[in-house]
Rosetta silent file (secondary structure, phi, psi, omega in degrees, C-alpha in Angstrom):
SEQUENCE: XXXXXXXXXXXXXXXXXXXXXXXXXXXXXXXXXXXXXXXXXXXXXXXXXXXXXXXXXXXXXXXXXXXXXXXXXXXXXXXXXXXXXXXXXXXXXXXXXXXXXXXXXXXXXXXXXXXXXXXXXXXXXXXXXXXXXXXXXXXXXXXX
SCORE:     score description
SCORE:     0.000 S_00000001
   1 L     0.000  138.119 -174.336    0.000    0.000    0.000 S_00000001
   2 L   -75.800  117.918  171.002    1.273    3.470   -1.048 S_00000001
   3 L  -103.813  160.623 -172.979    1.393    6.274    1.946 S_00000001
   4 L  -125.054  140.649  149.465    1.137   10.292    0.379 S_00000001
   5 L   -79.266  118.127  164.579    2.039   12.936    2.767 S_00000001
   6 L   -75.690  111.187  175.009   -0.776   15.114    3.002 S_00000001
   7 L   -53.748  110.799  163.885    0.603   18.962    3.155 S_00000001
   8 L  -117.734   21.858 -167.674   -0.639   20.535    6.565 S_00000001
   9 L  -125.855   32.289  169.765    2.093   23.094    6.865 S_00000001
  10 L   -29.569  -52.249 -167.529    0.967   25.242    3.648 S_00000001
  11 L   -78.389   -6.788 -163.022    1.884   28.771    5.269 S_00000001
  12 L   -97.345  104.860  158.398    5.478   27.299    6.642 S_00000001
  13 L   -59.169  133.355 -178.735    8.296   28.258    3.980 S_00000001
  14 L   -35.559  149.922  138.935   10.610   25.246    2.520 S_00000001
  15 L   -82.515  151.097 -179.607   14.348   24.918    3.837 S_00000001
  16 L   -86.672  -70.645 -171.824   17.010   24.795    1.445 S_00000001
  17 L  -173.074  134.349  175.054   19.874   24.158    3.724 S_00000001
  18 L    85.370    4.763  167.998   21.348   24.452    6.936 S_00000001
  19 L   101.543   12.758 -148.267   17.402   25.216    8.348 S_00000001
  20 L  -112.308  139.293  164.697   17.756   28.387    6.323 S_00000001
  21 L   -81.188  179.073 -164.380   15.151   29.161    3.292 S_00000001
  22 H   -55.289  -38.679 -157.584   15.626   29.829   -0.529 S_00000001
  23 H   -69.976  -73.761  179.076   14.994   33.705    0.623 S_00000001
  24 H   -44.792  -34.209 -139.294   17.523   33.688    3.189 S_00000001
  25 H  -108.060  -38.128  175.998   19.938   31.819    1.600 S_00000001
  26 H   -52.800  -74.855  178.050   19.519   34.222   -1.502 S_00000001
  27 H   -34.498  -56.728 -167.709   20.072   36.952    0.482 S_00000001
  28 H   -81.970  -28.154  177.100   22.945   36.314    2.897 S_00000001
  29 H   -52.699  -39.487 -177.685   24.791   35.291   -1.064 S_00000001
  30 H   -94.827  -32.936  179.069   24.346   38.765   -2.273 S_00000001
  31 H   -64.081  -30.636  153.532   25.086   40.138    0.881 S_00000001
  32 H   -19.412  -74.986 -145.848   28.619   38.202    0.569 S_00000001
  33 H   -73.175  -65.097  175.286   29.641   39.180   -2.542 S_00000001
  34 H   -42.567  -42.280 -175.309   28.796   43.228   -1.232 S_00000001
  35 H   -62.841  -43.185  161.570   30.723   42.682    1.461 S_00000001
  36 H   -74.329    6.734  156.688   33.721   41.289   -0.330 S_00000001
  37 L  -118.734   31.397  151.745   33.680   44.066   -2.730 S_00000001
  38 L   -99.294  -19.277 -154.017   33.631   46.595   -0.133 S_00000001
  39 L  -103.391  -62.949  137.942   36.583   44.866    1.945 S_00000001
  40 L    30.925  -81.763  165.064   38.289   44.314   -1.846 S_00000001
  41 L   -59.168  -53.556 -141.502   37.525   46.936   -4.196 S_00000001
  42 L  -114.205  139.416  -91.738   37.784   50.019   -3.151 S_00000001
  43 L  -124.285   46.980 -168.929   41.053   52.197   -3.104 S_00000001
  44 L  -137.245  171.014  177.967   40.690   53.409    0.935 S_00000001
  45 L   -39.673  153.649 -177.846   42.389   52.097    3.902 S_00000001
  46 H   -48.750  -83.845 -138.097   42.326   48.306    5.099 S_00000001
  47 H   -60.541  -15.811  165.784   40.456   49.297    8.643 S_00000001
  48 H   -45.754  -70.603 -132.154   37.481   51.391    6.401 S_00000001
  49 H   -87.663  -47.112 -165.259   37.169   48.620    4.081 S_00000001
  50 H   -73.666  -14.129  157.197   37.008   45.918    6.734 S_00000001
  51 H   -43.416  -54.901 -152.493   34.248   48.525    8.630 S_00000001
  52 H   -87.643  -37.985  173.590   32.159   48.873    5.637 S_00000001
  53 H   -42.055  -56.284 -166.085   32.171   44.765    5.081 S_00000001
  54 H   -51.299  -24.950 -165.441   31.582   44.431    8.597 S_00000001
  55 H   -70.666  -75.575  175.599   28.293   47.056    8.198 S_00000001
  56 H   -29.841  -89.645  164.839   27.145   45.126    5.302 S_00000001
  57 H    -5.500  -76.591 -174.938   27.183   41.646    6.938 S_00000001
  58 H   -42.711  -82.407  167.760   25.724   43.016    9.819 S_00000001
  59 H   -36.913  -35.169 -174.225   22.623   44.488    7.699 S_00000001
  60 H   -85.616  -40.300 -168.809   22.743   41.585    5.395 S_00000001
  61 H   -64.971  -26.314 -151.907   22.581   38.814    8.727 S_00000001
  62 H   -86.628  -60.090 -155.311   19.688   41.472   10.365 S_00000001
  63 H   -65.710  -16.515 -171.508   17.760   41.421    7.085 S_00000001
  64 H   -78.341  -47.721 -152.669   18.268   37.552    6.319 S_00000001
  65 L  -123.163  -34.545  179.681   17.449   35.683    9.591 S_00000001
  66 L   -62.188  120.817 -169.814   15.970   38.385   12.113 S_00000001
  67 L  -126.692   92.324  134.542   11.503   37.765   11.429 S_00000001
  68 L   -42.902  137.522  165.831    9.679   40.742   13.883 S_00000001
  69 L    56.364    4.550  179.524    5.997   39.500   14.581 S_00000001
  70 L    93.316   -2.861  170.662    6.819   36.553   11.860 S_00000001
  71 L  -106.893  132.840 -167.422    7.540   38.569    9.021 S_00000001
  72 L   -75.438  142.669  156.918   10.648   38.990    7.145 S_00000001
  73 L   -18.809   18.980 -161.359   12.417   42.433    7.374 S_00000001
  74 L  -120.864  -64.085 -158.416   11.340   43.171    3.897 S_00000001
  75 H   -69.701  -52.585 -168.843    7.297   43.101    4.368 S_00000001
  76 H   -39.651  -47.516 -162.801    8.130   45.550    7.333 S_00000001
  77 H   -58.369  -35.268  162.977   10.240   48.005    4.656 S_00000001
  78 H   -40.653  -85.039  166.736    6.956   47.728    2.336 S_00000001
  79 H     8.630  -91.394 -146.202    4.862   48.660    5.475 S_00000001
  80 H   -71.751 -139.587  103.734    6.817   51.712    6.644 S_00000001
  81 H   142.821  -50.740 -168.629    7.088   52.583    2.713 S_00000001
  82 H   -74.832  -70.680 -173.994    3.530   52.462    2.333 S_00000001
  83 L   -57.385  -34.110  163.677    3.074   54.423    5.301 S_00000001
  84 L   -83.002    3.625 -158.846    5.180   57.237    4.503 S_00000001
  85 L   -99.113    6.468 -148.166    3.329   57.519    0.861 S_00000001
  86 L  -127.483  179.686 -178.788    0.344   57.738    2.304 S_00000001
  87 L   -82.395  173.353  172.586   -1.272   61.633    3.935 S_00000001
  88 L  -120.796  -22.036 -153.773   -1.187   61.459    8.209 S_00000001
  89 L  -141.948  152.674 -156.173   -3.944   63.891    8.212 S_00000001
  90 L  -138.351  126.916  173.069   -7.875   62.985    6.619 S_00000001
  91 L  -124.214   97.164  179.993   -9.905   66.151    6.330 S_00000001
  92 L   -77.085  131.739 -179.848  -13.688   65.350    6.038 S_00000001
  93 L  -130.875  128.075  175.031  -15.335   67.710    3.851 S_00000001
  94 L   -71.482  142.578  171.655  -19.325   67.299    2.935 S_00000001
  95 L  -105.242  129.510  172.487  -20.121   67.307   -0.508 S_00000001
  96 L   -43.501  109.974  153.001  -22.497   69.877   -2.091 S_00000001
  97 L  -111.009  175.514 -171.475  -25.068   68.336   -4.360 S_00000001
  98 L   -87.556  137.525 -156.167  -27.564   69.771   -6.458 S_00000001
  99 L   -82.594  155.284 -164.473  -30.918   69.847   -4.728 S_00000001
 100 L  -110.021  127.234  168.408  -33.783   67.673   -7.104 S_00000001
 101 L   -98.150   84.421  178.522  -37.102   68.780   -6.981 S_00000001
 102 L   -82.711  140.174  160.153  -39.915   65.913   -7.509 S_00000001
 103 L   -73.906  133.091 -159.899  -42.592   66.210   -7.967 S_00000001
 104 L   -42.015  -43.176 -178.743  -45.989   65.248   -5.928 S_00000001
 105 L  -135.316   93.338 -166.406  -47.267   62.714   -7.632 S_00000001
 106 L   -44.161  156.122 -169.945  -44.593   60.614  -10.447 S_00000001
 107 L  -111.616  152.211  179.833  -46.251   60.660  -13.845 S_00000001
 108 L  -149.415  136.555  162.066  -46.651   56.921  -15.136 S_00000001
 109 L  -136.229  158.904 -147.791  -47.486   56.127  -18.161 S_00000001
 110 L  -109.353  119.323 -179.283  -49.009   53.216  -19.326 S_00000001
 111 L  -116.141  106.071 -164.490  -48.363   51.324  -22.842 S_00000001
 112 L  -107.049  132.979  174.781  -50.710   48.622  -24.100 S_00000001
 113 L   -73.575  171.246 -160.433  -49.806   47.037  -27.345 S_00000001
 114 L  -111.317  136.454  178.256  -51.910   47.398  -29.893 S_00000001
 115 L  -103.906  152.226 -163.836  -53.293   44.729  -31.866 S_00000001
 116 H   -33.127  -66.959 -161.130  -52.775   43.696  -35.452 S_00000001
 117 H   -57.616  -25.902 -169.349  -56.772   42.590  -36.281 S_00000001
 118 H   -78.146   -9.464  175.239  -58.115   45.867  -34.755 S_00000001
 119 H   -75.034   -3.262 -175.145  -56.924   48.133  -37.136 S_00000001
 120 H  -137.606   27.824  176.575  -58.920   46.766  -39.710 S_00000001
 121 E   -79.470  107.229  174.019  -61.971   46.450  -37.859 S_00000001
 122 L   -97.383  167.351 -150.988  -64.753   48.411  -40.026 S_00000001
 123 L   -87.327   20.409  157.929  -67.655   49.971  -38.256 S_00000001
 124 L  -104.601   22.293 -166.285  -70.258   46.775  -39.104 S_00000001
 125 L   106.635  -36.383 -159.539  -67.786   44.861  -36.990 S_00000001
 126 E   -94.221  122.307 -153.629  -66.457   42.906  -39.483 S_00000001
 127 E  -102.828  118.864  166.805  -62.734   42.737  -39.721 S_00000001
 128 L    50.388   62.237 -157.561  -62.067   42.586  -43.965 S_00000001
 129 L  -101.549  139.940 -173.552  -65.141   40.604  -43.785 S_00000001
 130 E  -112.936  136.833 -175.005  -64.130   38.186  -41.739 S_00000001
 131 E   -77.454  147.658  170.324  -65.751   38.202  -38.110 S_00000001
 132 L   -52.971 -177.529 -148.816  -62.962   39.083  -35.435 S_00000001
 133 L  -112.111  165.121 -167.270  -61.471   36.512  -33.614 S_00000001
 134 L  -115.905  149.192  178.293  -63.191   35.414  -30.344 S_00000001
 135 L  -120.520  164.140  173.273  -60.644   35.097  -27.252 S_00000001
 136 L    17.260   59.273  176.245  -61.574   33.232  -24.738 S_00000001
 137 L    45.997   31.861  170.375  -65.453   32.241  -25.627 S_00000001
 138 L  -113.421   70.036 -142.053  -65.725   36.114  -25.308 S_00000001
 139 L   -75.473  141.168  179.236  -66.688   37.372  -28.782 S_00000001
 140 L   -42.035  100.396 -158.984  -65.315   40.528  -29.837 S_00000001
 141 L   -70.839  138.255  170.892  -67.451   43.741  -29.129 S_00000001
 142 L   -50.107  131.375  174.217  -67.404   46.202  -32.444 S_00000001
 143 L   -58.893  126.914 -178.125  -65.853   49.561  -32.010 S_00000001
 144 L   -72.452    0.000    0.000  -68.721   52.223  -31.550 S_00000001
């Protein structure tokens, strides 16, 4: 008999390796390589250069592995991001409309179709004649 793991951890990101996920693992890689071309590249003293790695690192480990509340350091920078884009102060102002005047009593009007045979009703009754048609074993009264 075959057993399937049924997924009940849906909201729980994979690990890669070392306990760490693709997103971390992504992460602390580019922060590497910035660090080594800060302690590397650039044409200022050793004790600078080995500062500015150290900064990096530091920023890259904080942003990689540190989760406030359960969320990566990221969702927060949307958040505050969000937050500065947005106004701090809401000013309600009513809006004017234009006042409608109705009237007392709505006009309705009423449209009954018209039927073919009656238009050709002539005044003995007789439609073309032919007697009108009887509806419902009510024969048709003649237009006065």
């Amino acid at each position: 008999m075959n057993r399937y793991e049924i997924p009940t951890h849906l909201n729980v990101e994979d690990k890669a390796f070392a306990g760490l996920t693709m997103r971390q693992l992504l992460t602390a890689a580019v922060g590497l390589a910035l660090s080594y071309g800060a302690a590397s590249e650039p044409a200022l003293p050793m004790p600078v250069r080995l500062v500015a790695a150290g900064v990096i690192l530091l920023a890259v480990a904080l942003l990689a592995l540190w989760r406030p509340a359960g969320r990566p350091l990221e969702d927060w920078a949307f958040v505050l991001l969000r937050f500065w884009a947005i106004p701090r102060i809401s000013v309600w102002r009513p809006r004017e409309r234009a006042v409608e005047v109705r009237e007392a009593t709505p006009k309705r009007e009423v449209v009954v179709p018209e039927v073919a045979w009656s238009r050709a009703v002539t005044g003995d009754g007789l439609m073309d004649g032919r007697r009108p048609p009887v509806r419902e074993g009510v024969p048709h009264a003649a237009p006065r």
